[in-house]
Each structure stands twice: as structure tokens, then as C-alpha cells.
N, CA, C and O of each residue as an XYZ file, in Angstrom:
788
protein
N      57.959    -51.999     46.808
C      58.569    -50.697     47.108
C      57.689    -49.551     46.611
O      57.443    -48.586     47.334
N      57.115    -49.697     45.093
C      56.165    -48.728     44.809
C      55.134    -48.584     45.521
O      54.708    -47.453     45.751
N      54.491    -49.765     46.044
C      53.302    -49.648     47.034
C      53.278    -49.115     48.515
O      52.369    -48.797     49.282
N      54.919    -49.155     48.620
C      55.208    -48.770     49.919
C      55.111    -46.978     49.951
O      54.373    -46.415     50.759
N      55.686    -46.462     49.282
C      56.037    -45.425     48.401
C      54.567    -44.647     48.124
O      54.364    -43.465     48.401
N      53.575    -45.573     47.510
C      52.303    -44.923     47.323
C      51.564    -44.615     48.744
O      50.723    -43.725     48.870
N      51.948    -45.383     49.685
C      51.434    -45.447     50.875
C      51.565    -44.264     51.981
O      50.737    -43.799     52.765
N      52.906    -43.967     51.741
C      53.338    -42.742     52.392
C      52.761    -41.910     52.164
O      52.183    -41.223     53.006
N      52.743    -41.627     50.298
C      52.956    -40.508     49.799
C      51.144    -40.170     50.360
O      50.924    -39.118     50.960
N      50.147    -41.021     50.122
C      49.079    -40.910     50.789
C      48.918    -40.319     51.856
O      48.402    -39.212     52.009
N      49.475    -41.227     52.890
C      49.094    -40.352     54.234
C      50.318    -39.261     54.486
O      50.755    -39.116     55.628
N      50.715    -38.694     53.661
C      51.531    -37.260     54.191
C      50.641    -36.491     53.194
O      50.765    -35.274     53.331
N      49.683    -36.905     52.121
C      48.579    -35.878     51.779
C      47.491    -35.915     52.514
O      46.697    -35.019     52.229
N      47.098    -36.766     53.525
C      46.381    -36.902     54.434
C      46.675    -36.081     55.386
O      46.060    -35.015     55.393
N      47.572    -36.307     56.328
C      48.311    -35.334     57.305
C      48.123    -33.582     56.555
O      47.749    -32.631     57.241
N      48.388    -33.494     55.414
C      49.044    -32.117     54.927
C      47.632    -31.681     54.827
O      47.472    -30.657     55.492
N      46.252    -32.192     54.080
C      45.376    -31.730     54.026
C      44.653    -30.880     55.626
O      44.103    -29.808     55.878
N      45.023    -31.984     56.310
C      44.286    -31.763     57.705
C      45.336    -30.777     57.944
O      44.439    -29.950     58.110
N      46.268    -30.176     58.096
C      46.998    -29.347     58.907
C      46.743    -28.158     57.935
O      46.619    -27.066     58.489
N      46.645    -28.187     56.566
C      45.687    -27.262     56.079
C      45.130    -26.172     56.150
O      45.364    -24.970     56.021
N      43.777    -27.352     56.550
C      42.704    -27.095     57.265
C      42.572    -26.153     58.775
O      41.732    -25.271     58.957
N      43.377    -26.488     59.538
C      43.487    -26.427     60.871
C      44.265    -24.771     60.476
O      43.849    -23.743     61.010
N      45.226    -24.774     59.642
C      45.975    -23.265     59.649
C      45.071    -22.470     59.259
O      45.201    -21.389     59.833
N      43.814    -22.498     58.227
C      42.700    -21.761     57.764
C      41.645    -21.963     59.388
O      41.035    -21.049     59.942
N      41.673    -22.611     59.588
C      41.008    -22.476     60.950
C      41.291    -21.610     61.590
O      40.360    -20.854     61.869
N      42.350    -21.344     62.017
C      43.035    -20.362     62.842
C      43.220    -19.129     62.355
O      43.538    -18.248     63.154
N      43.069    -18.825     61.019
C      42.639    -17.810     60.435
C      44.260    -17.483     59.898
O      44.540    -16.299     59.708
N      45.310    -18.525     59.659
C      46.403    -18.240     59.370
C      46.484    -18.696     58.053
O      46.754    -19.889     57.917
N      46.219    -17.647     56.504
C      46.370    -18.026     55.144
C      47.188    -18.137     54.866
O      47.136    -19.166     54.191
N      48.322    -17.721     54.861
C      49.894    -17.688     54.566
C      50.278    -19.123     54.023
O      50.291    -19.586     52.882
N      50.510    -19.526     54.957
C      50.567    -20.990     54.820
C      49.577    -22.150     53.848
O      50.052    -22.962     53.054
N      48.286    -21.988     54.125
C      47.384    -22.637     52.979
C      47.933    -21.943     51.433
O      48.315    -22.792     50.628
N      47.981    -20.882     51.095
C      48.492    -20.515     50.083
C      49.651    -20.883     49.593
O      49.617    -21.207     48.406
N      51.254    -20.970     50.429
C      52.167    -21.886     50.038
C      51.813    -22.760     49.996
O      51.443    -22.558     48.839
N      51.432    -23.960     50.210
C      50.690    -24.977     50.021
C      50.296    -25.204     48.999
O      50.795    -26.077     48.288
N      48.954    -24.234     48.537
C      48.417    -24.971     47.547
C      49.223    -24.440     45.878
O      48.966    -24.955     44.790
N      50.283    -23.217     46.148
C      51.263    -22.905     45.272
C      53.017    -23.551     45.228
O      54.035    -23.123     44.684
N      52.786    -24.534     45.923
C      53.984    -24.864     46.689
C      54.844    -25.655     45.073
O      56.065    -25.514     45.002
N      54.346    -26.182     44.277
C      55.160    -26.225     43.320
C      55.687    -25.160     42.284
O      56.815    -25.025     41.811
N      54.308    -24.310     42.037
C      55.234    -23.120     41.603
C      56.263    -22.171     42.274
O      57.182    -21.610     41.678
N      55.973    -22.065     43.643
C      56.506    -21.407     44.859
C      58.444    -21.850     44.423
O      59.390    -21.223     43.946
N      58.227    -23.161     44.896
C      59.508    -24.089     44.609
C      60.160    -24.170     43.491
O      61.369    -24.400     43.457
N      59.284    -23.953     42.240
C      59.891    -23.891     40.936
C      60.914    -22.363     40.616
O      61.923    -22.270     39.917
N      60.145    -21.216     41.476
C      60.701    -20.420     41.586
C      61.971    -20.374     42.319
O      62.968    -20.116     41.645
N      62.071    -20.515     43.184
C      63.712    -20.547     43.981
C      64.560    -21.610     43.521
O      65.729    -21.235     43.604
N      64.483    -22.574     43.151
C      64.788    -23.315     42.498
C      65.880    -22.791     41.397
O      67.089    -22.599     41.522
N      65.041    -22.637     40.315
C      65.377    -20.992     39.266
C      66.199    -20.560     39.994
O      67.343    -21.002     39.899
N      65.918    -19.656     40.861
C      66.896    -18.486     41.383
C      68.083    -19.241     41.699
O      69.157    -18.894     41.208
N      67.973    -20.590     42.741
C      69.344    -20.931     42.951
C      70.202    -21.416     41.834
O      71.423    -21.324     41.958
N      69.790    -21.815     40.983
C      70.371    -22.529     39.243
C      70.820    -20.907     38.969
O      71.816    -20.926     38.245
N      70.499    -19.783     39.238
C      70.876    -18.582     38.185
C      71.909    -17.695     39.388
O      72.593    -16.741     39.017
N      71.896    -18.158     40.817
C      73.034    -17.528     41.794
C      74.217    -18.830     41.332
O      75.401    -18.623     41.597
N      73.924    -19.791     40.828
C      75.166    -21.147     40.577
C      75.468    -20.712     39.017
O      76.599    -21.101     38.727
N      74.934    -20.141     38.091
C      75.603    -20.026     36.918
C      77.294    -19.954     36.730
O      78.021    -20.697     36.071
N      77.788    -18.247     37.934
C      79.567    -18.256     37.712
C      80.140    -19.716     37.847
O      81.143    -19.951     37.173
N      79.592    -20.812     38.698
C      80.343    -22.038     38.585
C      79.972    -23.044     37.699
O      80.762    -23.848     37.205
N      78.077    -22.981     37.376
C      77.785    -24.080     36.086
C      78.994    -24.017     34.560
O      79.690    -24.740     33.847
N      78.621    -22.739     34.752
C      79.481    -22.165     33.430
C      80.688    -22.391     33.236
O      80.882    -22.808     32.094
N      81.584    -22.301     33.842
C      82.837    -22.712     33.808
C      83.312    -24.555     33.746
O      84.272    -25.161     33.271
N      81.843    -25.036     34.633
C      81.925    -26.357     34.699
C      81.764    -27.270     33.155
O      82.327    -28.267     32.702
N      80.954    -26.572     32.780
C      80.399    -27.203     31.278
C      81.526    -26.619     30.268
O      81.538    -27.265     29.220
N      82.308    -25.751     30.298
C      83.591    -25.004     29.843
C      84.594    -26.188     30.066
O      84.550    -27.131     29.277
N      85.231    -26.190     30.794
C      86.161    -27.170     31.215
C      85.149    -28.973     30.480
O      85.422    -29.579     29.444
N      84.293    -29.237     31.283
C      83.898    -30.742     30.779
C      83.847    -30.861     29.231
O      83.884    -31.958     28.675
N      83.759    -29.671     28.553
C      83.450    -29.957     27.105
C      84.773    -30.287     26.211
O      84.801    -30.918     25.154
N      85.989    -29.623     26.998
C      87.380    -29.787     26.895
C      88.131    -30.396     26.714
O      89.168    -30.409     26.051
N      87.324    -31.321     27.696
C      88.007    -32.641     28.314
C      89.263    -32.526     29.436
O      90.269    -33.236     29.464
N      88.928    -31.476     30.311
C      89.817    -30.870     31.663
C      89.418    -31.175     32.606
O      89.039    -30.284     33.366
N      89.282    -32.870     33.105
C      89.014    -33.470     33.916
C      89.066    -32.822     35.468
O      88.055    -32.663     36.151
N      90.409    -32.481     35.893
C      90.961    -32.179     37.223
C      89.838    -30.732     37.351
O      89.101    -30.864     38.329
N      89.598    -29.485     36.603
C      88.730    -28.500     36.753
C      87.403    -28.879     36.655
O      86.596    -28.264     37.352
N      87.115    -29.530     36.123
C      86.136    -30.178     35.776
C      84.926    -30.176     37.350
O      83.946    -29.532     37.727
N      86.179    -31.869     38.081
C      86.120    -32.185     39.125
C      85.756    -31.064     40.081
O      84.670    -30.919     40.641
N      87.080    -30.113     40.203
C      86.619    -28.533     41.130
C      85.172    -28.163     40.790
O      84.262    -28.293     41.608
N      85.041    -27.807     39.843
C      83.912    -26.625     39.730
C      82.206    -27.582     39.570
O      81.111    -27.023     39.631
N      82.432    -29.141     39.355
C      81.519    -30.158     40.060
C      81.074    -30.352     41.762
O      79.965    -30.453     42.287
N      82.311    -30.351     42.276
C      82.384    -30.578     43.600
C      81.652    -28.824     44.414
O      80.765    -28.595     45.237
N      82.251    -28.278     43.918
C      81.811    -26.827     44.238
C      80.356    -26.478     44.118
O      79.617    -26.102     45.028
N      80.032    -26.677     42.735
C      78.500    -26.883     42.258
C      77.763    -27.377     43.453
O      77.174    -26.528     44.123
N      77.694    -28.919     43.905
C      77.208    -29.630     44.179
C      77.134    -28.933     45.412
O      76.017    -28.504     45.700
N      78.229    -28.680     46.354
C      78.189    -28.146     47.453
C      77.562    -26.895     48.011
O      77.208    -26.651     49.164
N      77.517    -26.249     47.052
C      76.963    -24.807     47.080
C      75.394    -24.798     46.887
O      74.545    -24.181     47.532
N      75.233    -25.781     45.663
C      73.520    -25.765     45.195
C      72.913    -26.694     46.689
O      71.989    -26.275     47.386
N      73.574    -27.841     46.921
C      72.920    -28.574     48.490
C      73.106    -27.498     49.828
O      72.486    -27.463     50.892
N      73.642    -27.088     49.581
C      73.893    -25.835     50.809
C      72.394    -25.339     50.748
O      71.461    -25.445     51.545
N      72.511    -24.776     49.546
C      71.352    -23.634     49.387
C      70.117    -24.240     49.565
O      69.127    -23.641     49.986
N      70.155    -25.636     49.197
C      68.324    -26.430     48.506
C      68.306    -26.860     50.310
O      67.215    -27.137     50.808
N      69.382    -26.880     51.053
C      68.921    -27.464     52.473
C      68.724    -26.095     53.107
O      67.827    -26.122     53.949
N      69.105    -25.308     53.002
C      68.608    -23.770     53.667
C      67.068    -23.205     53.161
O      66.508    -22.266     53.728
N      66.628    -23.761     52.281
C      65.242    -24.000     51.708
C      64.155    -24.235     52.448
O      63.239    -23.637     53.011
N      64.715    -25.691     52.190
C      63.807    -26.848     52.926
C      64.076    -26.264     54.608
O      63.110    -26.087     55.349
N      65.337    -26.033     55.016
C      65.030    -25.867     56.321
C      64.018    -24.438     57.053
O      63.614    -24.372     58.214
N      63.800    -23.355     55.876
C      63.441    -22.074     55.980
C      61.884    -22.673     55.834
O      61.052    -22.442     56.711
N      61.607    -23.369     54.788
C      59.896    -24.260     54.942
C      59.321    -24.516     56.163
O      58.275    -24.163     56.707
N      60.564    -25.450     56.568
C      60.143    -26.468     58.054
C      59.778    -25.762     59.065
O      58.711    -26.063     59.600
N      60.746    -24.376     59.713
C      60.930    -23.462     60.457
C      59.646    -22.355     60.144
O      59.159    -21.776     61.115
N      59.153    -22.099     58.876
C      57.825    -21.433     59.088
C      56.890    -22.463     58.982
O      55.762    -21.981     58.879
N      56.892    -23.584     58.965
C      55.484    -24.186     58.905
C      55.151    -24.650     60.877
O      54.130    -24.509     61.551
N      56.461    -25.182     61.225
C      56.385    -25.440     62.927
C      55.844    -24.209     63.499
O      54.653    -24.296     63.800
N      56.459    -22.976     63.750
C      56.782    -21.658     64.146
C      54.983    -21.360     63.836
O      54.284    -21.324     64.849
N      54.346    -21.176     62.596
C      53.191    -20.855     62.403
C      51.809    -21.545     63.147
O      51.373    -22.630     62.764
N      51.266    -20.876     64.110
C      50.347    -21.304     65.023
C      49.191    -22.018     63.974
O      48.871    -21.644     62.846
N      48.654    -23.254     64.812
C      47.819    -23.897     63.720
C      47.720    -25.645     64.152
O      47.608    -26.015     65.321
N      47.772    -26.390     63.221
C      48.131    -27.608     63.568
C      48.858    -28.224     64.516
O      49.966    -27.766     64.235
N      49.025    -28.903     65.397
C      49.666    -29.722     66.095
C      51.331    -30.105     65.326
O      51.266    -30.810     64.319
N      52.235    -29.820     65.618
C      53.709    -29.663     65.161
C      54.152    -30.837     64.128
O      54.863    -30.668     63.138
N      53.549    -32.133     64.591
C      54.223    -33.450     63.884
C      52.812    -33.205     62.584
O      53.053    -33.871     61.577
N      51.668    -32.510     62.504
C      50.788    -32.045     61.060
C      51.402    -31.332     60.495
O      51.619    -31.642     59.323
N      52.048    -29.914     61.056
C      53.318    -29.194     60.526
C      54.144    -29.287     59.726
O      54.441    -28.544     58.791
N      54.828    -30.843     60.293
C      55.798    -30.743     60.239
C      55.858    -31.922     58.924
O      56.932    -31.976     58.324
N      54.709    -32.880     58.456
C      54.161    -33.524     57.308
C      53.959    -32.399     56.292
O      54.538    -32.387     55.205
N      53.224    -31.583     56.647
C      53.016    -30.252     55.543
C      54.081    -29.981     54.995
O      54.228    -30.014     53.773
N      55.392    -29.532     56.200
C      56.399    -28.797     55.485
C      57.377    -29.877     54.797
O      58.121    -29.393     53.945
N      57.501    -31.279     55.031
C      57.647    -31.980     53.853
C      57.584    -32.214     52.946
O      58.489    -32.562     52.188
N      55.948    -32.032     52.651
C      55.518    -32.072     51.270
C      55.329    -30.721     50.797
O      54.919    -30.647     49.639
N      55.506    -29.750     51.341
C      55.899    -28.166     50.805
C      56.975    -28.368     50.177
O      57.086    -28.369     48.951
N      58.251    -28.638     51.351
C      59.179    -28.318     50.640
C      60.364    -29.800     49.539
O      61.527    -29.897     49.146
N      59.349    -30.462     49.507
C      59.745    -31.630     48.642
C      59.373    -31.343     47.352
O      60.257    -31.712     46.580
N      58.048    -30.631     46.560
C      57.467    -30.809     45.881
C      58.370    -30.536     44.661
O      58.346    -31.267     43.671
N      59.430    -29.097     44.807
C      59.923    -28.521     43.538
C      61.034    -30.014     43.081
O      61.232    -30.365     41.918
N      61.529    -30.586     44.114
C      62.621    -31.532     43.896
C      62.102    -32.813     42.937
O      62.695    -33.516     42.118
N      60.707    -32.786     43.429
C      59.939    -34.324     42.574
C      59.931    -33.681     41.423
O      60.333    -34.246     40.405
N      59.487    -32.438     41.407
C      59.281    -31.775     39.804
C      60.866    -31.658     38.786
O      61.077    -31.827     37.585
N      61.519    -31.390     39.636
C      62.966    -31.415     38.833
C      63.156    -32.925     38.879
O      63.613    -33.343     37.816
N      62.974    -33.721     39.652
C      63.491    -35.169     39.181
C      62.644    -36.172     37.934
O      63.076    -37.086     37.232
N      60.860    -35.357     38.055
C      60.709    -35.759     36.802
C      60.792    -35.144     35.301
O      60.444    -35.585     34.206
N      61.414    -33.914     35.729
C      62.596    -33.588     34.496
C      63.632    -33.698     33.864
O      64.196    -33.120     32.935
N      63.791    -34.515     34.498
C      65.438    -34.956     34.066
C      65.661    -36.106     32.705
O      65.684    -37.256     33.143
N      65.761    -36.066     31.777
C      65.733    -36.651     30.701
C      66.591    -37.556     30.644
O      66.434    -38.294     29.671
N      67.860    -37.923     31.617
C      68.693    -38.691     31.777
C      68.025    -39.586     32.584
O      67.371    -38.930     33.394
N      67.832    -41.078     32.797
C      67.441    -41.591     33.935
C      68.493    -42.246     35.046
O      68.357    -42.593     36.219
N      69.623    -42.247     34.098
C      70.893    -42.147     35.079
C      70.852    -40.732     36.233
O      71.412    -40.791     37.327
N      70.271    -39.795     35.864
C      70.869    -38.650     36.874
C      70.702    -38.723     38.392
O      69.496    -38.485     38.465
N      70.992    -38.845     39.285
C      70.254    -38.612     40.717
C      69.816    -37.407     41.484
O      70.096    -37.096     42.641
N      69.029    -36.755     40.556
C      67.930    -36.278     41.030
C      67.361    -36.029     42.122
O      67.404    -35.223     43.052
N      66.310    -37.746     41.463
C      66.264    -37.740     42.875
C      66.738    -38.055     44.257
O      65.979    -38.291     45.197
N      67.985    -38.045     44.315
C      68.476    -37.716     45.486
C      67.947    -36.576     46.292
O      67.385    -36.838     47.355
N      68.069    -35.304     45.888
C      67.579    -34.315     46.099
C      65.681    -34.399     47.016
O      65.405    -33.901     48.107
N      64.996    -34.961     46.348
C      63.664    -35.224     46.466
C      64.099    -36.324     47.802
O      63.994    -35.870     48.941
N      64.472    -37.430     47.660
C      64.947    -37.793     49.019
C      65.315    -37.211     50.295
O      64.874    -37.260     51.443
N      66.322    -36.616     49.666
C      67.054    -35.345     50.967
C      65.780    -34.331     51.435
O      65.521    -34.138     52.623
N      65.349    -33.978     50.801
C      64.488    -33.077     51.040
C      63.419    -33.427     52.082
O      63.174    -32.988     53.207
N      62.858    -34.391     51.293
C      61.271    -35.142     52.161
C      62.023    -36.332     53.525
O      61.306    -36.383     54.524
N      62.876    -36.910     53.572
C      63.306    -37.161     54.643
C      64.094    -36.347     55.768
O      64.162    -36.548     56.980
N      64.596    -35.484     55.065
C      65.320    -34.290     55.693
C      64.583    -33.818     56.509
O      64.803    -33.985     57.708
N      63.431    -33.049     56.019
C      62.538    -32.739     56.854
C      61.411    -33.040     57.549
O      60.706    -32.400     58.329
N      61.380    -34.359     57.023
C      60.499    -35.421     58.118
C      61.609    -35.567     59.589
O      61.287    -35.646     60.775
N      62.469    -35.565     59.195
C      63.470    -36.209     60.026
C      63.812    -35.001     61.435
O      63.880    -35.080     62.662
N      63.982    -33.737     60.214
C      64.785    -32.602     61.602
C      63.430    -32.226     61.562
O      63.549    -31.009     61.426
N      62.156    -32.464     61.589
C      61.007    -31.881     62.059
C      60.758    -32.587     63.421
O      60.404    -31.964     64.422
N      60.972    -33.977     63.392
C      60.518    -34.646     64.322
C      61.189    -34.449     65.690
O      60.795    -34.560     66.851
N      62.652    -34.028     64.962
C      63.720    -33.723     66.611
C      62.976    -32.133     66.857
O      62.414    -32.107     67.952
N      62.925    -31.577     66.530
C      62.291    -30.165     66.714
C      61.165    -30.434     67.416
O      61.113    -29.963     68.552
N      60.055    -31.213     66.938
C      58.723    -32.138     67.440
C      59.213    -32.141     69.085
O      58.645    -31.570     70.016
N      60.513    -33.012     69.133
C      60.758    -33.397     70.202
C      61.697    -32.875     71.069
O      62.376    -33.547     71.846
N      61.740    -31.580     70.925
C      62.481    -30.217     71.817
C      63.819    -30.309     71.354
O      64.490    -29.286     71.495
N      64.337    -31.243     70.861
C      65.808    -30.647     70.468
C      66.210    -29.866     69.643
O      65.746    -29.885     68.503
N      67.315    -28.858     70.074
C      67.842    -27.644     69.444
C      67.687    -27.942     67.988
O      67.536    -29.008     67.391
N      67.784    -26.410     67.490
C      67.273    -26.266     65.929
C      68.967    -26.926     65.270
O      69.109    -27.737     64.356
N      70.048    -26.266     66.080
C      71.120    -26.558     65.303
C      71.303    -28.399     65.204
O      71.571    -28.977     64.151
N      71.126    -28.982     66.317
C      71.516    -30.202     66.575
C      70.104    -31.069     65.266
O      70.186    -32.062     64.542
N      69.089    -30.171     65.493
C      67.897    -30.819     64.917
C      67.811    -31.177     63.030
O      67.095    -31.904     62.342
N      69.041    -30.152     62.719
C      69.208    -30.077     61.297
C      69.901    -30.502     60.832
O      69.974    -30.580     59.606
N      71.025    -31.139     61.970
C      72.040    -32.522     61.705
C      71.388    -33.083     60.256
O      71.837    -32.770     59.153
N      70.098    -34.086     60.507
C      70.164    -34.886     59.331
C      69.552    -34.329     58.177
O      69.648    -35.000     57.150
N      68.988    -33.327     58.126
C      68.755    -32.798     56.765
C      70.048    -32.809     56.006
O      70.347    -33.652     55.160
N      70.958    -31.561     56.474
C      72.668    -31.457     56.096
C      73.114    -32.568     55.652
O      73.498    -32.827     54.511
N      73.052    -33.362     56.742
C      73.585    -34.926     56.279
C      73.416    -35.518     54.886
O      74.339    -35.961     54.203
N      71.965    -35.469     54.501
C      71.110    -36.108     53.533
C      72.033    -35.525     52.096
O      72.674    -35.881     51.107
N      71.563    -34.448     52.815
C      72.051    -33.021     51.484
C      73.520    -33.025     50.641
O      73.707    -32.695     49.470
N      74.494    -33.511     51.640
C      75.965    -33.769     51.871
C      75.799    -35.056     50.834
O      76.264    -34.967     49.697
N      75.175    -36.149     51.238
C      74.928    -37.413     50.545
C      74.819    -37.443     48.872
O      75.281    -38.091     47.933
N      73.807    -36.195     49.136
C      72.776    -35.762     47.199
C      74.449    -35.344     46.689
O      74.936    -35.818     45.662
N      75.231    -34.340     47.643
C      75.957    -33.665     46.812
C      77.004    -34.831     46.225
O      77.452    -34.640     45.095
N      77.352    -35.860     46.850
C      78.325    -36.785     47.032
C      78.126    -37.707     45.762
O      78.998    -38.303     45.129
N      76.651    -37.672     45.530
C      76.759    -38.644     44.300
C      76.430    -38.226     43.357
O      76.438    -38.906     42.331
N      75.891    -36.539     43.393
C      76.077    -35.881     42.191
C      77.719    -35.844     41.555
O      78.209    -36.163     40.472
N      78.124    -35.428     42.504
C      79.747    -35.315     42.118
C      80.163    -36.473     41.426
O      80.964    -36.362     40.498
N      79.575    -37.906     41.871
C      80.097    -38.977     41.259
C      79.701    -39.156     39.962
O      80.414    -39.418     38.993
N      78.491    -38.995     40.010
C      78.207    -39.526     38.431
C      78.039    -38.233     37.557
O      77.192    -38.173     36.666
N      78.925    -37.162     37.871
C      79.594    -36.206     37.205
C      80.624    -36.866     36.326
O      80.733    -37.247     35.161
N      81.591    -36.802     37.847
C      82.496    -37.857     37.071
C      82.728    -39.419     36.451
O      83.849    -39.887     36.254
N      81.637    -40.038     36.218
C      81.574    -41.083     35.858
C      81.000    -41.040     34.700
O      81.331    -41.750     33.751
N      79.709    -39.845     34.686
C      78.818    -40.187     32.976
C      78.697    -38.528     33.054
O      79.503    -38.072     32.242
N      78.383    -38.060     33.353
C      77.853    -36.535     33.195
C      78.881    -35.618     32.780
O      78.428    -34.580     32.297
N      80.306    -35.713     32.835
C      81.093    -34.992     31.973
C      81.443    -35.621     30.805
O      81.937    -34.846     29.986
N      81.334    -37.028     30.370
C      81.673    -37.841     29.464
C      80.836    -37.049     28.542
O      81.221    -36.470     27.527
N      79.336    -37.111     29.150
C      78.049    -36.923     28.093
C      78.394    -35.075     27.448
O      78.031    -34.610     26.367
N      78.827    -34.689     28.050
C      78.642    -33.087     28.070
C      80.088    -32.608     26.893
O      80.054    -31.558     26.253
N      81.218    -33.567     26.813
C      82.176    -33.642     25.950
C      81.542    -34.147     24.510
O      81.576    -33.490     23.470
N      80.859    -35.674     24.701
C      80.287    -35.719     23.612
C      79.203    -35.472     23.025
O      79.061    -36.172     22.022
N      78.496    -34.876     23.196
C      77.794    -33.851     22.810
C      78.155    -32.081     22.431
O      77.308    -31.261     22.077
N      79.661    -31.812     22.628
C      80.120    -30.817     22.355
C      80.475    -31.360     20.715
O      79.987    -31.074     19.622
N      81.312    -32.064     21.052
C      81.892    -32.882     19.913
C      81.108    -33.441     18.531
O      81.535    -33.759     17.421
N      79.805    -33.412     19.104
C      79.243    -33.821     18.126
C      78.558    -32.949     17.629
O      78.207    -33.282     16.497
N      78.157    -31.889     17.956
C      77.624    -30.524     17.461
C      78.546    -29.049     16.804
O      78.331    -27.954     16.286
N      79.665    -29.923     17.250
C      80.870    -29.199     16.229
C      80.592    -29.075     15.135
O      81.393    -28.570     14.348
């Protein structure tokens, strides 16, 4: 699986280099520059969306420290839904300027804007100090998301119908964040209140 994994991750830096290339060809920098800033780029909005989710983090870690399961649950489920909303309006705002931008051939594009807009998610998943967390879910959703609604786009179908499976993916991340909220991630967040009492 790791080798499989290394394999990809190869040729979508293969693909991404060459489409690159081809956008500096065309005399279009924009794009080479996200690119080669694309993790700080990502680290930034990222940020921003964690600091537009604070009114609900806050209340969430309020309630879990409590031990107010049922609010808890709300302002988890909410979280989750709101932050995947936003991280797929991202990734889909990537995909949509990397196709749209004259340059590479659409399916080079559309590898680029994968690994554009995947990069901040690998970086938050190898932050995560929990190795229970799913993370990377997120990094999943993301880089298949937009491998995925790039390729229907690739292949003329509508943008709305085309973003089906990103959403989908995203819906998925939020689904098992929520779970192992409620399974370990409010447990942990009580005891650790408790113990710093």
C-alpha cells in the first residue's frame, strides 16, 4: 500500500512539474507561484477557516470539558459540517483556477490542482499528535476529490454535477470526524480538563 501510495504520489509530481512548466510557457505566473507556495498558500486559509469556526470550536470544547454530551454532539456535527463545507469550496476554487487558466492540457491541470490543493491537508495531518485523529481524511477528500471532479470537468460534464464527488468525500471526512468526536475526542478533551484542574 505504501509503495502504491509512493507511486502516485510520484507521478502527480511528475504531471504537476510538467504542467508547471507549460503555464510558465505560456507566460502565465500566477499559477507557478501558487504552486511552488502552495503549502504556505494553504496553511494560510486553512488558519483563516479554523479562526471563521472559532464561535462553534469554542463552545464545543466548553460543553466537551463538562461532560454535556448531547451539545457537545451539536456543536461537533456543526463544526465538522461547516469546516468540510468550507475546505471543499477551497479545493474546488483551486481546481476551477487551475482548469480555467490557459496552459497545460486540462487532465496536467487538473494533477496540479490536486496536489495544490491537497498539500495544506497532508501538512495538518502530519500535525496531528493524536494518531487516532482522521485527519487524514481530509487529505483524502481533498486529493481524490479533485482528481475525481477534475476528470468529469476533463470530460465536459457540468461544474455542478462535476463536484458531486468532491462534496461527497468531504461529507464522508465530516462523518467520521463527528464519530471519533464522539467516541475518543470529547472523552480526551474532558480528561485533560480534569486533569489540569
Amino acid at each position: 500500500m505504501e509503495k502504491l501510495a509512493m507511486l502516485i504520489g510520484v507521478a502527480l509530481l511528475g504531471c504537476a512539474l510538467v504542467a508547471v512548466g507549460l503555464y510558465a510557457w505560456n507566460g502565465h505566473w500566477l499559477p507557478v507561484l501558487l504552486t511552488i507556495s502552495a503549502a504556505f498558500v494553504g496553511k494560510m486559509a486553512l488558519g483563516f477557516v479554523e479562526l471563521l469556526l472559532t464561535p462553534i470550536s469554542l463552545p464545543l470544547m466548553h460543553f466537551a470539558k463538562r461532560g454535556n454530551t448531547p451539545l457537545s454532539f451539536i456543536f461537533a456535527t456543526l463544526l465538522a459540517v461547516v469546516g468540510r463545507t468550507l475546505f471543499a469550496a477551497y479545493c474546488a476554487a483551486v481546481l476551477l483556477y487551475f482548469v480555467r487558466t490557459p496552459g497545460p492540457p486540462t487532465w496536467l491541470a487538473v494533477a496540479l490542482a490536486a496536489a495544490v490543493a491537497s498539500a495544506p491537508f497532508h501538512w495538518a495531518a502530519n500535525r496531528s499528535t493524536d494518531e487516532s485523529h482522521p485527519a487524514h481524511m481530509d487529505l483524502i477528500a481533498a486529493l481524490l476529490g479533485v482528481a475525481i471532479s477534475g476528470a468529469l470537468l476533463a470530460f465536459g460534464v457540468q461544474e455542478l454535477i462535476a463536484f458531486i464527488p468532491l462534496a461527497v468525500l468531504f461529507s464522508i471526512s465530516a462523518i467520521v470526524l463527528v464519530y471519533w468526536w464522539m467516541t475518543r475526542g470529547a472523552s480526551l478533551a474532558r480528561l485533560n480538563h480534569l486533569l489540569n484542574q
